[in-house]
C-alpha positions in Angstrom: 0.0 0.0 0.0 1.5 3.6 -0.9 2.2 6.2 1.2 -0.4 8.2 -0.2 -2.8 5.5 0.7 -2.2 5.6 4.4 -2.6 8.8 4.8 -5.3 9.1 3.0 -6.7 6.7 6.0 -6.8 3.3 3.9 -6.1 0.7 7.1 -3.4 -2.1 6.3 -5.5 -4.6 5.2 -5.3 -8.4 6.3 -3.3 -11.3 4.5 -6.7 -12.1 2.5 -7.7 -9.0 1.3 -7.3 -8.6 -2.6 -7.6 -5.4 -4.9 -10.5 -5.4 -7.0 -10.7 -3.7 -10.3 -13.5 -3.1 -12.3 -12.5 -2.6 -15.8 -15.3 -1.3 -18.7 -18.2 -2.9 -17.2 -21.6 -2.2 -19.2 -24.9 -3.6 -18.7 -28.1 -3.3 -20.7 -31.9 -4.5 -19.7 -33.3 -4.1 -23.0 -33.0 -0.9 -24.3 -32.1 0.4 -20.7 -28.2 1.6 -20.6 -28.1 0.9 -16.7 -24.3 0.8 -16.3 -22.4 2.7 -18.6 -18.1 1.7 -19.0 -17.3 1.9 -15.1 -13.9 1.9 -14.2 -13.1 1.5 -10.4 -9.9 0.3 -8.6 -10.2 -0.7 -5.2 -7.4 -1.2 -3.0 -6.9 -3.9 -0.2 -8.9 -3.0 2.7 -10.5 -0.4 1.3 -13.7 0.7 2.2 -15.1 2.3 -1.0 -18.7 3.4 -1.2 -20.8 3.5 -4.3 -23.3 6.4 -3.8 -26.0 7.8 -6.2 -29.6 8.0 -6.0 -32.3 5.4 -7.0 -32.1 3.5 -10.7 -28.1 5.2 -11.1 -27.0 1.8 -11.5 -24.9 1.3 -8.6 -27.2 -2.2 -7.2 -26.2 -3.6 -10.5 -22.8 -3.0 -10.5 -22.5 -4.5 -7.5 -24.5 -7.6 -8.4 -22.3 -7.8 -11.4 -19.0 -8.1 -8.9 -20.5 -10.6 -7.2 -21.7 -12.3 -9.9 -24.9 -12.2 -9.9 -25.6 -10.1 -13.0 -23.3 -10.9 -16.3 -21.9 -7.7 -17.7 -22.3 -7.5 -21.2 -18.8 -5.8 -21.7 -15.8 -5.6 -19.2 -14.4 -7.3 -16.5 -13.9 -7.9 -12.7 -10.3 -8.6 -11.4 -9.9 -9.7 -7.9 -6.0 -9.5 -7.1 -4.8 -11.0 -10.2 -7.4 -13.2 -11.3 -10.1 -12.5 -14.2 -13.3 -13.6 -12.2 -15.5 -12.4 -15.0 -16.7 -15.6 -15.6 -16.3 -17.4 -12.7 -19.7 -18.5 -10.6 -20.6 -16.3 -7.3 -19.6 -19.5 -4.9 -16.2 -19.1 -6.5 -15.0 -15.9 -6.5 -14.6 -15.4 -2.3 -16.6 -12.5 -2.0 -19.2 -12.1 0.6 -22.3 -10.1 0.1 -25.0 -8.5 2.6 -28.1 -7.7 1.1 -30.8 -5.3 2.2 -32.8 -7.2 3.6 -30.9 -9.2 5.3 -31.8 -13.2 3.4 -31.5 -14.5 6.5 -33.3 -18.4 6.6 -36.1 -18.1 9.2 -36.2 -22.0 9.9 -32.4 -21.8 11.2 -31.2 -20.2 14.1 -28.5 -17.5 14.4 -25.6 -20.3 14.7 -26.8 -22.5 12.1 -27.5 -19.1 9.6 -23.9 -17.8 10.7 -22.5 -21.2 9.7 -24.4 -21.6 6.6 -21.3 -20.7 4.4 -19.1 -23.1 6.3 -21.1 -26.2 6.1 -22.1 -25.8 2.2 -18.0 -26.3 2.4 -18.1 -29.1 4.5 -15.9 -27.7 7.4 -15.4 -30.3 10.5 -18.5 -29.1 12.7 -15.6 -28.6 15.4 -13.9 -26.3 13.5 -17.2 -24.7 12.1 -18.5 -23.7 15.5 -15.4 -22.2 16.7 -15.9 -19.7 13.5 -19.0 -19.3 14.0 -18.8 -18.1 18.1 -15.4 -15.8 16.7 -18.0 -14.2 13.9 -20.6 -13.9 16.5 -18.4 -12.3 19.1 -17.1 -9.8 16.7 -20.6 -8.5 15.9 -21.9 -8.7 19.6 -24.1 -11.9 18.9 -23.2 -14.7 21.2 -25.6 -14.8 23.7 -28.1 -15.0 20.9 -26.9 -17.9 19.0 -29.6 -19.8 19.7 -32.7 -17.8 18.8 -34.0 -17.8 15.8 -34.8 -14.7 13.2 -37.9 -13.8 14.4 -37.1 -13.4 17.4 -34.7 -10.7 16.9 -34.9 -6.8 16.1 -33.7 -5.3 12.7 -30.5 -4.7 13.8 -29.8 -7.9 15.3 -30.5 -9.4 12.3 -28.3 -7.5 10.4 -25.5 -8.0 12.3 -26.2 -12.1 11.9 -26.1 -11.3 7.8 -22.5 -9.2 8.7 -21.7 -12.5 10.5 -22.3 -14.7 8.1 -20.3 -12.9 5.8 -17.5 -12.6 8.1 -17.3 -16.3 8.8 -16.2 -17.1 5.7 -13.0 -14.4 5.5 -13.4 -13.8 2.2 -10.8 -11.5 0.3 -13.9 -9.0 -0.1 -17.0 -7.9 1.4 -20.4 -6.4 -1.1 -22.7 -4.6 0.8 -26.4 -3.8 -0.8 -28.0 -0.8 1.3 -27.7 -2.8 4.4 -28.8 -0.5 6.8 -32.1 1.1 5.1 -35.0 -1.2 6.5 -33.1 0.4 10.5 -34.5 3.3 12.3 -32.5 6.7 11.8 -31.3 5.5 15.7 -30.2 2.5 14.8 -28.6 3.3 11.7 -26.3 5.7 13.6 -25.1 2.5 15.9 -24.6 0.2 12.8 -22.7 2.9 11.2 -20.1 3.2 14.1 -20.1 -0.5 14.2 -19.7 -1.6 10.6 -16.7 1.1 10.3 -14.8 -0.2 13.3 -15.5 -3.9 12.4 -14.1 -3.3 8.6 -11.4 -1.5 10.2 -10.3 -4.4 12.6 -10.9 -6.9 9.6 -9.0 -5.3 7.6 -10.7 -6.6 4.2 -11.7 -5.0 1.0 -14.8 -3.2 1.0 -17.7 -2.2 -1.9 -20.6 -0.3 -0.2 -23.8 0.6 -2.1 -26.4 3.1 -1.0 -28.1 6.4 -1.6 -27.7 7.9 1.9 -25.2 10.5 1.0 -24.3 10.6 5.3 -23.5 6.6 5.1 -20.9 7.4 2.7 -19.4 10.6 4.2 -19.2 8.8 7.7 -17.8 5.3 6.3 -15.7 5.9 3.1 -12.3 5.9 2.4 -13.3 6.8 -0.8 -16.8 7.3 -2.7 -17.6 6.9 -6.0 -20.8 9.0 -6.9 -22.8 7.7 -10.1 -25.7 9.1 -12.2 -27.4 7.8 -14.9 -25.0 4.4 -15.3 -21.9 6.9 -14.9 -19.2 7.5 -12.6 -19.1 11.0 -11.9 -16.4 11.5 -9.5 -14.2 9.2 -7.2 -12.2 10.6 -4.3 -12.2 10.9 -0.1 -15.4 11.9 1.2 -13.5 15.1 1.5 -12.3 15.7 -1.5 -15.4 15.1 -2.8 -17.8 17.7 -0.8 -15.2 20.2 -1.2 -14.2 20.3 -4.7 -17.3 18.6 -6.7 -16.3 18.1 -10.3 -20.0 18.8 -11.4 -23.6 20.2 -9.8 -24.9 17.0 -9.6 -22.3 15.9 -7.2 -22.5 19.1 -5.7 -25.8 18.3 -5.0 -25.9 15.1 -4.0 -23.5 15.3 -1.5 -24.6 17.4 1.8 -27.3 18.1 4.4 -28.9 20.5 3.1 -27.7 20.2 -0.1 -25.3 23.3 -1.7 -27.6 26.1 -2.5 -27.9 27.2 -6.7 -28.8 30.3 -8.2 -29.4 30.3 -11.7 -27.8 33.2 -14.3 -25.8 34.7 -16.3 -22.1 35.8 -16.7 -21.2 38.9 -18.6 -18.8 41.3 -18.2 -16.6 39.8 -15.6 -20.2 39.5 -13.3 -22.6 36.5 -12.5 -26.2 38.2 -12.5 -29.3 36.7 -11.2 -32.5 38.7 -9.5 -30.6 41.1 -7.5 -27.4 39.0 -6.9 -24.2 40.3 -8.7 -20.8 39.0 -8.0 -17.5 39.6 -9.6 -16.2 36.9 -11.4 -12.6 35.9 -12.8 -11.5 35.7 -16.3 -11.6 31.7 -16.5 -15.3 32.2 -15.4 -16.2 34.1 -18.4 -14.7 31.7 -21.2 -15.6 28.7 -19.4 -19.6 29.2 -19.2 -21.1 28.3 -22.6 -23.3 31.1 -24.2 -22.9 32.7 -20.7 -25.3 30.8 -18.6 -24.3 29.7 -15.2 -25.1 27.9 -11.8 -23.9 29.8 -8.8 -23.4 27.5 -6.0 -22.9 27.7 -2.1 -22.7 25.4 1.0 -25.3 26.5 3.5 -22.6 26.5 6.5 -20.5 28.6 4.6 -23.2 31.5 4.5 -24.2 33.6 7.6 -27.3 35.8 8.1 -26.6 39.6 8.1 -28.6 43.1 7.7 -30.0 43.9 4.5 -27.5 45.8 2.3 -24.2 44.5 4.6 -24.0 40.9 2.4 -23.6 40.1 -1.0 -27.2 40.1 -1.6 -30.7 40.9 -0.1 -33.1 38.4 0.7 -36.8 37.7 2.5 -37.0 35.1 5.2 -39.5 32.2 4.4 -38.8 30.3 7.6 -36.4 29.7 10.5 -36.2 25.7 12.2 -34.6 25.3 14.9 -32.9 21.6 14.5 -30.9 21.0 17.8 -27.4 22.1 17.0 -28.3 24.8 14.7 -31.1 26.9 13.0 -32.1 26.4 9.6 -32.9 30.0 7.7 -34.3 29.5 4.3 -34.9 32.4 2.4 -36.2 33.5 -1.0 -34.4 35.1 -3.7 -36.1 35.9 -6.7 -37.8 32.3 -7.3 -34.8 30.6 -5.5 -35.2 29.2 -2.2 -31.5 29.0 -0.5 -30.9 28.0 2.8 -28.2 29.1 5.7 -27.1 27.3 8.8 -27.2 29.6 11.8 -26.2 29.2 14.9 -28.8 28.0 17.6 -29.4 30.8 19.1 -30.3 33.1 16.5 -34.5 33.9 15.7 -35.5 36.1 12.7 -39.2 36.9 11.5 -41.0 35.5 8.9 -41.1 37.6 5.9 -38.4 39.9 6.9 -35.9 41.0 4.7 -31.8 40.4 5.5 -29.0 40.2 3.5 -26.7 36.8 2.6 -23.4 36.6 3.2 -20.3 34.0 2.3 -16.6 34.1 1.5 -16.6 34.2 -2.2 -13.5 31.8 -2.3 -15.8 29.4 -0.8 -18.4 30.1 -3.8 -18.8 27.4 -7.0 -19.9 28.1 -10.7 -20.9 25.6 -13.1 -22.0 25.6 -16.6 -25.6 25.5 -16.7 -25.4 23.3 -20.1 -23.1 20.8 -19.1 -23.3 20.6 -15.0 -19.0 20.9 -15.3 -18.0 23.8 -12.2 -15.0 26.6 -13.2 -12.3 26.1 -11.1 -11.6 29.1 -9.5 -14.5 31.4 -10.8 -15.2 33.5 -7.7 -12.2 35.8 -6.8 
């Protein structure tokens, strides 16, 4: 593992973890384009999440890994074997699916040690795996229960087991934590992340939940429409989005866009006019832009002190901070305050950022100007 990789905050991974490439893969129902040339390296240990919102293709990438799905172009490495071809039992990779697939007629020991006694390990040997898989995921006083007998996340922690028992050289995860309480998901986020860090093996990670992949990732890949749109740390990725979709997608509240125009060294839009630098001017085709800003970036001043007025449309207090949205023009923005602060509905104040901290993007193609706002 490079240098680069460990700081980055890749963990060493164990003896059995492989790399896994994904080289070209398409896929086509029909007429349907759902996977569109993907290209991912993962390294070993690496906990890489596939993010992107419903029907993006991301659940059928990952069925294709696991080989479930046959790609109709590309292939799948794991370390340095082509497993393109080769059947799902084959190819050591565990997968957890979303809803668990747990069977309901077996208890928690004999669904942990499913995997184990398909390959005919000495029942000795099988249950000492299975009590190790169950202790790492909290489970051994339950090993005799059965499925219904246990809550949501109790179950999903047997699927994590059962994956574990086998130490494969990599781990698929299908939105495993969506049928959990917002609670609940919290815990299994904490867990999962410190479990794949003490395991130490290669990681792929689907789901929509933009927060699952900021909190678990070493890196994310963000797709749309059966394309890769960006791959880097969860970092890198909030704070330098290579386009407004992924500048979209990624935070809570989402970044804030205000349609217009650039002319004459200016972006213009319903009473908001900032300068903009030369690059901005060539790079926007025909002139049209998307200005772009992080709602914790912003603050909440008196009208005529920001960079542009605007009337309060409502103030929600959310625990750790208060949630202004205001109107501009036919654009509704919003602006993290602190907890403390009240405003009146209908009032008018002015917005205010760093304008280093502002984004432009083309409004034909989505692609943001680096270094626009000056």
């Amino acid at each position: 593992m490079s240098l680069a990789e460990v700081q980055r905050g890749t963990p060493p991974a164990n003896k059995r973890a492989q790399a896994l490439s994904i080289r070209g893969l398409n896929k086509w129902f029909g007429s349907n384009h759902v996977v569109k040339d993907l290209n991912i390296d993962v390294a070993p240990g690496e906990f890489l999440v596939l993010l992107g919102p419903s029907g993006c293709g991301k659940t059928t990438g990952l069925r294709i890994i696991a080989g479930l799905e046959i790609a109709d172009s590309g292939g799948v490495f794991l370390g340095d074997t082509d497993v393109t071809q080769v059947l799902p039992k084959y190819r050591d990779i565990a997968m957890v699916f979303q809803s668990y697939a747990l069977y309901p007629h077996k208890t928690v020991a004999e669904n942990i040690g499913f995997p184990l006694k398909v390959r005919k390990v000495a029942p000795a040997e099988r249950d000492a795996a299975v009590r190790d898989a169950a202790a790492q995921v909290h489970m051994e006083e339950l090993l005799e229960r059965y499925p219904r007998q246990l809550s949501g996340g109790q179950r999903q922690r047997v699927a994590l087991a059962r994956a574990i028992v086998r130490r494969p050289s990599a781990f698929l995860m299908d939105e495993p934590l969506s049928n959990l309480d917002a609670k609940l998901r919290g815990y299994m986020r904490a867990e999962l992340k410190h479990m794949q860090h003490e395991l130490g093996v290669t990681t792929v990670y689907v789901t929509h939940d933009q927060v699952e992949a900021m909190t678990l990732a070493h890196r994310v890949a963000i797709m749309d429409g059966g394309v890769l749109q960006q791959i880097g740390s969860p970092r890198e990725v909030y704070d330098n989005p290579a386009n407004r979709f992924v500048a979209g997608f990624m935070g809570s509240p989402p970044m804030n866009f205000v349609e217009g125009e650039v002319s004459s060294g200016r972006f213009e839009s319903h009473g908001v006019s900032l300068p903009v630098a030369a690059n901005g001017n060539s790079a926007v085709a025909g002139g049209r832009a998307v200005m772009g800003f992080r709602p914790e970036d912003a603050e909440i001043v008196a009208p005529g002190t920001g960079l542009f007025d605007a009337t309060v449309y409502a103030a929600e207090l959310t625990g750790d901070v208060t949630l202004v949205t205001v109107n501009v023009g036919e654009e509704s923005l919003s602006v993290k305050m602190p907890k403390e602060y009240d405003v009146d509905f209908d009032s008018t104040v002015a917005v205010r950022f760093p304008l280093e901290r502002g984004f432009l993007f083309d409004a034909g193609s989505g692609q943001r100007v680096d270094g626009a706002f000056v």
